[in-house]
C-alpha positions as CSV (number, residue, x, y, z in Angstrom):
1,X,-32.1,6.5,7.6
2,X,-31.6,8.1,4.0
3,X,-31.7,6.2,0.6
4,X,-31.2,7.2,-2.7
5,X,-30.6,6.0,-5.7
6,X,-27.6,6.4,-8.2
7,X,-27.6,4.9,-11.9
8,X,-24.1,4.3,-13.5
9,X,-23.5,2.5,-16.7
10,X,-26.9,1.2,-16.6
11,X,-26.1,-0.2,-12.7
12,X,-28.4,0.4,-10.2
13,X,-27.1,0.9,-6.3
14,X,-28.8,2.4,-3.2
15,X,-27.5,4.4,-0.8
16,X,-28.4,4.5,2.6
17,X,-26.9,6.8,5.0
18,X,-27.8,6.7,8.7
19,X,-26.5,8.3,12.0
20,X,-28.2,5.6,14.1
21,X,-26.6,2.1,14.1
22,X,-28.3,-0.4,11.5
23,X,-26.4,-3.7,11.4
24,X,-26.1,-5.3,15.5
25,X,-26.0,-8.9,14.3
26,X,-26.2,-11.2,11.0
27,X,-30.0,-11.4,11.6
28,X,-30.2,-7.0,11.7
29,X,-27.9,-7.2,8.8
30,X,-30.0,-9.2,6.5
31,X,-33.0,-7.9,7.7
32,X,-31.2,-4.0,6.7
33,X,-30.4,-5.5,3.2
34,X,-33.8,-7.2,2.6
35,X,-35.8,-4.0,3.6
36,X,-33.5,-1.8,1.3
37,X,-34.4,-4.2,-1.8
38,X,-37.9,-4.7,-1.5
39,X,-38.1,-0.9,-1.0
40,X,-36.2,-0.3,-3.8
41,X,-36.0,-3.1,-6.0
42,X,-32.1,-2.6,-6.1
43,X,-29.6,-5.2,-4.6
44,X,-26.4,-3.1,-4.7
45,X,-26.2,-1.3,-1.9
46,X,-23.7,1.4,-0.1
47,X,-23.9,1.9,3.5
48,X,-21.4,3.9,6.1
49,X,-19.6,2.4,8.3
50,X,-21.2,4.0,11.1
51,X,-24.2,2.2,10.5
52,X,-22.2,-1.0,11.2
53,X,-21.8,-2.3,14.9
54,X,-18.0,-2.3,15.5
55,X,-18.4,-5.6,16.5
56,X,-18.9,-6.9,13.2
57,X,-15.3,-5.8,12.2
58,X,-13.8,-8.4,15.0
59,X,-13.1,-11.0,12.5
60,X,-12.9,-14.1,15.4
61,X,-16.6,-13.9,16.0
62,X,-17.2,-14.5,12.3
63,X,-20.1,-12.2,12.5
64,X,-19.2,-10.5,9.1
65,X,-18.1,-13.6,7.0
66,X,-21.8,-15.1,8.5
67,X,-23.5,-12.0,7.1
68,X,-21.6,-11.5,3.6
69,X,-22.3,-15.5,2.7
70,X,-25.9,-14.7,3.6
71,X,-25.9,-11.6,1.4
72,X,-24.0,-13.5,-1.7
73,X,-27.1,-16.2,-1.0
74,X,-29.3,-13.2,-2.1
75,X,-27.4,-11.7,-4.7
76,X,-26.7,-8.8,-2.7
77,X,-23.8,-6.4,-3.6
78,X,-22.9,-4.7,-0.7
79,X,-19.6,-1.6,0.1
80,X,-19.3,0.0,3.3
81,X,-18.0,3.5,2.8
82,X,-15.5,5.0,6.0
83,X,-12.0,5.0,7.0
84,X,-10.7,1.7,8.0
85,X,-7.7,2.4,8.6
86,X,-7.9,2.6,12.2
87,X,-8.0,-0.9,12.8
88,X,-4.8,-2.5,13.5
89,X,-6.4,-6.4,12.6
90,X,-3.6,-8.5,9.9
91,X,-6.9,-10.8,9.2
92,X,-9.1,-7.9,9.1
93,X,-6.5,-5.9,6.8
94,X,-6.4,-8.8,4.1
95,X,-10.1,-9.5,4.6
96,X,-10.7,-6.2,3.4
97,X,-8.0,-6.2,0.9
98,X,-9.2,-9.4,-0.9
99,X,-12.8,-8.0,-0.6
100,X,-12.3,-4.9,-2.2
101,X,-10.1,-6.7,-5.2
102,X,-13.5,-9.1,-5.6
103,X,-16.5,-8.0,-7.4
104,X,-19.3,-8.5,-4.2
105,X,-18.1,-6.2,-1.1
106,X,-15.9,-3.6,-0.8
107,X,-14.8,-1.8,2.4
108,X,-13.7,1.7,0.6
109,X,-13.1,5.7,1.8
110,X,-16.0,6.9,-0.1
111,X,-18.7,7.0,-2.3
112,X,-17.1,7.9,-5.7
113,X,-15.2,4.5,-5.3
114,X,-17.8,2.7,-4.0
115,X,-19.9,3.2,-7.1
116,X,-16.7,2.3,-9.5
117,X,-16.4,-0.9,-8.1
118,X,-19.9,-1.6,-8.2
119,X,-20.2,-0.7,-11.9
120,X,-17.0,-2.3,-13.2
């Protein structure tokens, strides 16, 4: 695992980049976020979606609307950069859709558009 730090009109966000899977479960996934802040101090945070058990992205276990109500419990900012466009899901589709229009999570291509939405 990888973090740095970015500033952008006075917004701090970490990155974290990893090869190895990070988030299994809600419990992993707010475990991940906690360690990141109290390493860092910062709350917005941008992690690949290789990181990210597949599983979380099956909307009918609830997994990921479990773990993003935990994170807005925490202030957490959270956008998980990758191609989602390989998943074929209506609900997951307008999930992502509504997300990425909001101002918490945001399920983007990259990190250039992660960090706009972050510091809008």
């Amino acid at each position: 695992m990888k973090i740095y730090n970015i500033n952008k009109n006075n917004e701090d966000i970490s990155v974290v980049e990893s090869e190895d899977i990070l988030i299994n479960d809600v419990g992993s996934g707010l475990d991940f976020a906690m360690e990141v802040s109290n390493m860092t101090g910062i709350n917005n945070i941008i992690l690949n979606k290789e990181a990210v058990n597949d599983v979380f992205f099956d909307l009918k276990n609830r997994m990921l609307g479990e773990l993003l109500q935990k994170y807005i419990n925490y202030n957490i900012k959270i956008a998980f950069i990758g191609d989602f466009s390989g998943y074929d899901s209506k609900a997951l589709n307008d999930f992502i859709y509504e997300s990425n229009n909001g101002r918490d999570f945001f399920f983007v291509e990259d990190i250039d558009i992660a960090v706009e939405k972050m510091t809008k």
